[in-house]
C-alpha positions in Angstrom: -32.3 3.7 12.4 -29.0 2.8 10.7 -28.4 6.7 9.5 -29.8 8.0 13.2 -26.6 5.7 14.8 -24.1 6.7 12.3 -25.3 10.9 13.2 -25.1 9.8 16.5 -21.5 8.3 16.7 -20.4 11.6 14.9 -21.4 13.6 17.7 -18.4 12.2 19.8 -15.8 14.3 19.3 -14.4 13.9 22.3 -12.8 10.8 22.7 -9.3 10.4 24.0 -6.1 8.5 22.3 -6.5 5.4 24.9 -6.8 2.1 23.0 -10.2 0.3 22.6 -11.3 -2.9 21.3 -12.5 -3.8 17.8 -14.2 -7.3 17.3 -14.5 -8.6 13.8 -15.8 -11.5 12.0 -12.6 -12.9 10.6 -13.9 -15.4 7.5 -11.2 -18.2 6.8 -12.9 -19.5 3.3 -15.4 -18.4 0.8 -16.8 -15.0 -0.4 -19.0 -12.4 2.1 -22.6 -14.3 1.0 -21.1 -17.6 2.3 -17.8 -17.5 4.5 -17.8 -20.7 5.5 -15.9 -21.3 8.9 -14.6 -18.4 11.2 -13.6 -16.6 13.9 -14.1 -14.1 16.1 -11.3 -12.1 16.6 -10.1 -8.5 18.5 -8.2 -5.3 17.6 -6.7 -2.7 20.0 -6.8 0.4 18.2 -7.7 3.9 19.6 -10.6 4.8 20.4 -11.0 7.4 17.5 -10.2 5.1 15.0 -12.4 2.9 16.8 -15.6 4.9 16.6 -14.5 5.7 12.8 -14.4 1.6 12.2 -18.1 1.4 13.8 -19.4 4.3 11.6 -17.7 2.8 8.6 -19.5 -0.8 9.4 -22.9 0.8 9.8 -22.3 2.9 6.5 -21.3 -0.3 4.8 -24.2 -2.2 5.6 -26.6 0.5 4.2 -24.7 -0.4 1.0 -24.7 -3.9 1.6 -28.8 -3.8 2.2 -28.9 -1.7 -1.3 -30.5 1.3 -0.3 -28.0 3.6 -0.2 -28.1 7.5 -1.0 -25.5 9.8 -2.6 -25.1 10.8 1.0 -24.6 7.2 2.4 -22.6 6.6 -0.1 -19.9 9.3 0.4 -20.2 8.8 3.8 -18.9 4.9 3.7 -16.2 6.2 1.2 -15.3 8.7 3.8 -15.1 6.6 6.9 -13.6 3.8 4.9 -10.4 6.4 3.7 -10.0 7.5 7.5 -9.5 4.1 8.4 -7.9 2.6 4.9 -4.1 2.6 7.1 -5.1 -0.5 8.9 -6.0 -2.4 6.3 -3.1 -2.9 4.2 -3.2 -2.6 0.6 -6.7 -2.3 0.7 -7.1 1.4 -1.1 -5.3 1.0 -4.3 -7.9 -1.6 -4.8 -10.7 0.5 -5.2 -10.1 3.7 -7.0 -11.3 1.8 -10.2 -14.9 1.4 -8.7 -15.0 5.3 -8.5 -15.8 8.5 -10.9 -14.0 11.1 -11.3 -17.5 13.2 -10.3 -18.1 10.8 -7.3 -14.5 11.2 -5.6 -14.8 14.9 -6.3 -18.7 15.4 -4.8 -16.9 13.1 -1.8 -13.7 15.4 -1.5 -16.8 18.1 -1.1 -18.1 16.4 1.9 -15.2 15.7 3.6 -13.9 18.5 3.3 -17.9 19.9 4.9 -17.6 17.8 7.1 -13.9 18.5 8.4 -12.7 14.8 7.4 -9.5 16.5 6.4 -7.5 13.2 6.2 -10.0 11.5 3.7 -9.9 15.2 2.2 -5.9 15.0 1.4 -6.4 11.2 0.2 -9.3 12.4 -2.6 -7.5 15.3 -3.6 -4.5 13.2 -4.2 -6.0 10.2 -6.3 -7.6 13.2 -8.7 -4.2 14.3 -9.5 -2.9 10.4 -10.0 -5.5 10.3 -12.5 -5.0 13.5 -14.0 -8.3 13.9 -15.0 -9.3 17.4 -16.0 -13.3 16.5 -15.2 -11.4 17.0 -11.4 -11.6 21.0 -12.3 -15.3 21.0 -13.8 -17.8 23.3 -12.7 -21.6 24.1 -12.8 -23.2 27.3 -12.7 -19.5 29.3 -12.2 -19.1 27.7 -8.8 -15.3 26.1 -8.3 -14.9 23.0 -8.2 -14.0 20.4 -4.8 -10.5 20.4 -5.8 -10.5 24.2 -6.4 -12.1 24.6 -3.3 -9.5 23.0 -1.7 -6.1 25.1 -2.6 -7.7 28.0 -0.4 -8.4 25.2 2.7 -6.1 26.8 5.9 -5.2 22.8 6.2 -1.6 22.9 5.2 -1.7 19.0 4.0 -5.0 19.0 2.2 -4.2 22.2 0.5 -0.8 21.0 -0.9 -2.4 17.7 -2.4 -4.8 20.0 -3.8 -2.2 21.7 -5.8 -0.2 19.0 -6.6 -3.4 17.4 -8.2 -4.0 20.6 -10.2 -0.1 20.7 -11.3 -0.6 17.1 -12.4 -3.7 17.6 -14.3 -2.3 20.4 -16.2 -5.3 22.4 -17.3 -4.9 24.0 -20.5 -7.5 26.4 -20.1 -8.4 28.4 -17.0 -11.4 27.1 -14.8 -13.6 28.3 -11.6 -11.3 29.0 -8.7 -7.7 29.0 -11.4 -7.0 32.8 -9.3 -6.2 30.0 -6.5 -3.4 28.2 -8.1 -0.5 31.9 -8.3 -1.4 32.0 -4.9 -0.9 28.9 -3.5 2.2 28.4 -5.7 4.4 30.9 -4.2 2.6 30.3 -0.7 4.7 26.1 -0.5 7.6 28.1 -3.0 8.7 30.1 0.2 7.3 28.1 2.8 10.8 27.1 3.6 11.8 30.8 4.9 9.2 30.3 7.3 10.9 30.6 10.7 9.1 27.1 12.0 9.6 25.2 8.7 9.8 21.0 8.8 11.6 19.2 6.1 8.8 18.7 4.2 8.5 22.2 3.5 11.8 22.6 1.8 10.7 19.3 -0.2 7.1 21.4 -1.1 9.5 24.6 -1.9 11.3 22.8 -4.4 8.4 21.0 -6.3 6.3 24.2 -6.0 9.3 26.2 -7.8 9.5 23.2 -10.2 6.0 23.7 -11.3 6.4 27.6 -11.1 9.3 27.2 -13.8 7.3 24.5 -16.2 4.2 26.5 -16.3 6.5 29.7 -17.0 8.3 28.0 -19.7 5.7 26.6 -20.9 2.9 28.5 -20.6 0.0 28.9 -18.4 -3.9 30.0 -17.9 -3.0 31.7 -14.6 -3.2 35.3 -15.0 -2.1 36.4 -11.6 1.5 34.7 -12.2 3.5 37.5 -11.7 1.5 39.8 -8.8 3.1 37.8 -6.1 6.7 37.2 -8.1 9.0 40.2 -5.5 8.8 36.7 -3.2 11.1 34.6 -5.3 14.0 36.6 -3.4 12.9 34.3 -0.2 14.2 31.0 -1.9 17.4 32.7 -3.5 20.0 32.0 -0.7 18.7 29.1 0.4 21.3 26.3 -0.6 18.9 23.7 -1.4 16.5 25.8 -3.4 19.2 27.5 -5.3 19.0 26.1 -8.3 15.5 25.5 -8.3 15.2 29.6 -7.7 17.6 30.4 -10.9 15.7 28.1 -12.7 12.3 30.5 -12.1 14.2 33.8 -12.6 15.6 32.7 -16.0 11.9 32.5 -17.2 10.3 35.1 -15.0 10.6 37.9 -17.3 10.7 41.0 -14.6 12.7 43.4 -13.8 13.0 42.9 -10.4 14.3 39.4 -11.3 16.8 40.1 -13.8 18.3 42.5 -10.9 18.2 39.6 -8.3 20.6 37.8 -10.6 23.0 40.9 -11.3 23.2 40.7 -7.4 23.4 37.2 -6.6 26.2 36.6 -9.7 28.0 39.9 -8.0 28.5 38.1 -4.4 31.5 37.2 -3.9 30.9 34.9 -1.3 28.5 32.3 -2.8 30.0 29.5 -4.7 31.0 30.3 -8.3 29.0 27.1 -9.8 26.0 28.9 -8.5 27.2 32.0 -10.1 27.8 31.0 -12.9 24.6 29.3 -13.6 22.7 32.3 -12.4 24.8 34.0 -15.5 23.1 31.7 -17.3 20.0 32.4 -16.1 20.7 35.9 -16.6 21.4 35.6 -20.2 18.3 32.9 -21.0 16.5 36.1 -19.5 17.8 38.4 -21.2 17.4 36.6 -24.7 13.7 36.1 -23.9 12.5 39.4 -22.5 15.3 42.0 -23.3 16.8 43.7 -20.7 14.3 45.1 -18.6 17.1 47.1 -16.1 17.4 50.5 -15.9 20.5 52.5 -17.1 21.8 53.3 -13.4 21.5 49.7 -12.3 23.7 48.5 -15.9 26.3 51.4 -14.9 26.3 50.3 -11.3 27.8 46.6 -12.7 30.3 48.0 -14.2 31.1 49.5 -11.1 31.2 46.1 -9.5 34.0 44.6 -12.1 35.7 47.5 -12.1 35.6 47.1 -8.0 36.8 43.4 -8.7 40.4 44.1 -9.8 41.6 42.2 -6.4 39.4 39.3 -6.6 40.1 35.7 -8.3 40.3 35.2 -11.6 36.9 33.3 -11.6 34.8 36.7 -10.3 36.1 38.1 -12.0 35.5 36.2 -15.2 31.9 35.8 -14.8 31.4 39.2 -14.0 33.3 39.9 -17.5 30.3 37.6 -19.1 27.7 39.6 -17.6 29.0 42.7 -18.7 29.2 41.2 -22.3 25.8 40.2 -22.3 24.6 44.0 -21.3 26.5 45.6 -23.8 24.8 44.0 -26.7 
């Protein structure tokens, strides 16, 4: 009956933003089992969040009468995530009661079930633990969290692959060919036409973990296939340095000619220059140089071309032609 109500209350997905009341038991003394004096009191909330509060109640009293499934179970979880913001403080209290295994099999059924914010809130508390059981698998098939970095949701997708970065996998696991991917989706999210300011924040943690797992090393063999898009992020002021940072260490040719170009524009500022020299030469150092003889004899070209220009182009350009030479 309890199960048939909750089903029931998930069929209305049509409910409007107008507010709606929510009646609770407030207890002023003692535990659940014997609360002592209260009071009824009311919420206005709306009427989404109302429906979700009812559903959450019933789920919690199929816990409460100790015969609840796997189902039930991940259900209350769910229900009780989706309405966590009005209860302060409550949801940092609770992670402890809860596997690894059991949030993930719940980030699978919110994410079934299209509970996308409950999703995002899973997704993130597996990367706070940084538990690699997060990326397990049985029988080949990816895990919930792997799942997730391919999800067209833009919020539970990120939190997805911030969970993976902070898990750090050593090893590559069911659904890894997700991670390159998603990576240099956030890294050039920022050149989108409609971005928010959240996507410049994503671009420069996404090219953050793009330059760790690329100086570190990585289990993702795909890296590199999608690396031409790095030249999105280049000329964008606040993802400069970030961008250097992931062509020093990217070991193509394509990005050792990015920096010849950047370092030879005479317009940008000449910090940035010079630290794409650097990059240049970290690159150089590490992979060789990967440039073609016509693209080393067109630099020279450039500093010859730079007789007129101030002493600082024209020093760096000097540096760069140093560092081909040998």
């Amino acid at each position: 009956m309890i199960r048939s109500e909750i089903r029931r209350l998930e069929t209305f997905s049509n409910l409007n933003a107008d507010e709606a009341t929510w009646w609770i038991w407030h207890h002023k003394t003692g535990p659940l089992a014997n609360p002592g004096p209260g009071k009824l009191v009311t919420n206005q909330h709306p009427s989404t969040i109302v429906n979700k509060l009812a559903i959450h109640r019933l789920a919690a009293t199929l816990q409460f009468l100790g015969v609840p499934t796997v189902e039930d179970q991940q259900t209350e979880l769910i229900y009780w995530l989706e309405t966590a913001t009005i209860r302060a403080g409550a949801v940092a209290r609770r992670w402890d009661e809860i596997s690894t295994e059991n949030l993930s099999d719940t980030l699978a059924k919110a994410i079934h079930d299209d509970h996308l914010a409950a999703a995002t809130t899973c997704a993130a508390q597996l990367g706070r633990r940084a538990d690699v059981a997060a990326l397990s698998s049985v029988g080949g098939q990816r895990s919930s969290l792997a799942t997730a970095l391919a999800h067209p949701n833009r919020e539970l997708r990120y939190a997805a692959l911030e969970a993976i970065m902070k898990i750090k996998p050593q090893q590559t696991f069911a659904g890894a060919s997700g991670v390159s991917p998603a990576l240099w989706h956030f890294a050039t999210s920022a050149a989108e036409k409609e971005k928010q300011p959240e996507h410049t924040e994503q671009a420069a943690a996404a090219l953050g973990w793009l330059a760790e797992l690329l100086e570190t090393g990585h289990p993702y063999d795909e890296m590199l296939r999608d690396a031409k898009q790095i030249s999105l992020t280049l000329y964008q002021p606040e993802l400069t340095e970030a961008t250097l940072r992931v062509l020093a260490v990217l070991g193509t040719a394509d990005s050792q000619q990015l920096l010849l170009n950047f370092i030879s524009t005479n317009t940008l500022p000449i910090e940035s220059r010079r630290t794409a020299s650097q990059a240049l030469a970290t690159s150089v150092k590490r992979f060789g140089k990967l440039l073609t003889s016509g693209e080393i004899l067109r630099q020279y070209d450039r500093y010859n071309a730079s007789e007129t220009a101030d002493s600082d182009t024209q020093e760096v350009l000097s540096e760069v032609l140093d560092l081909l030479e040998k």
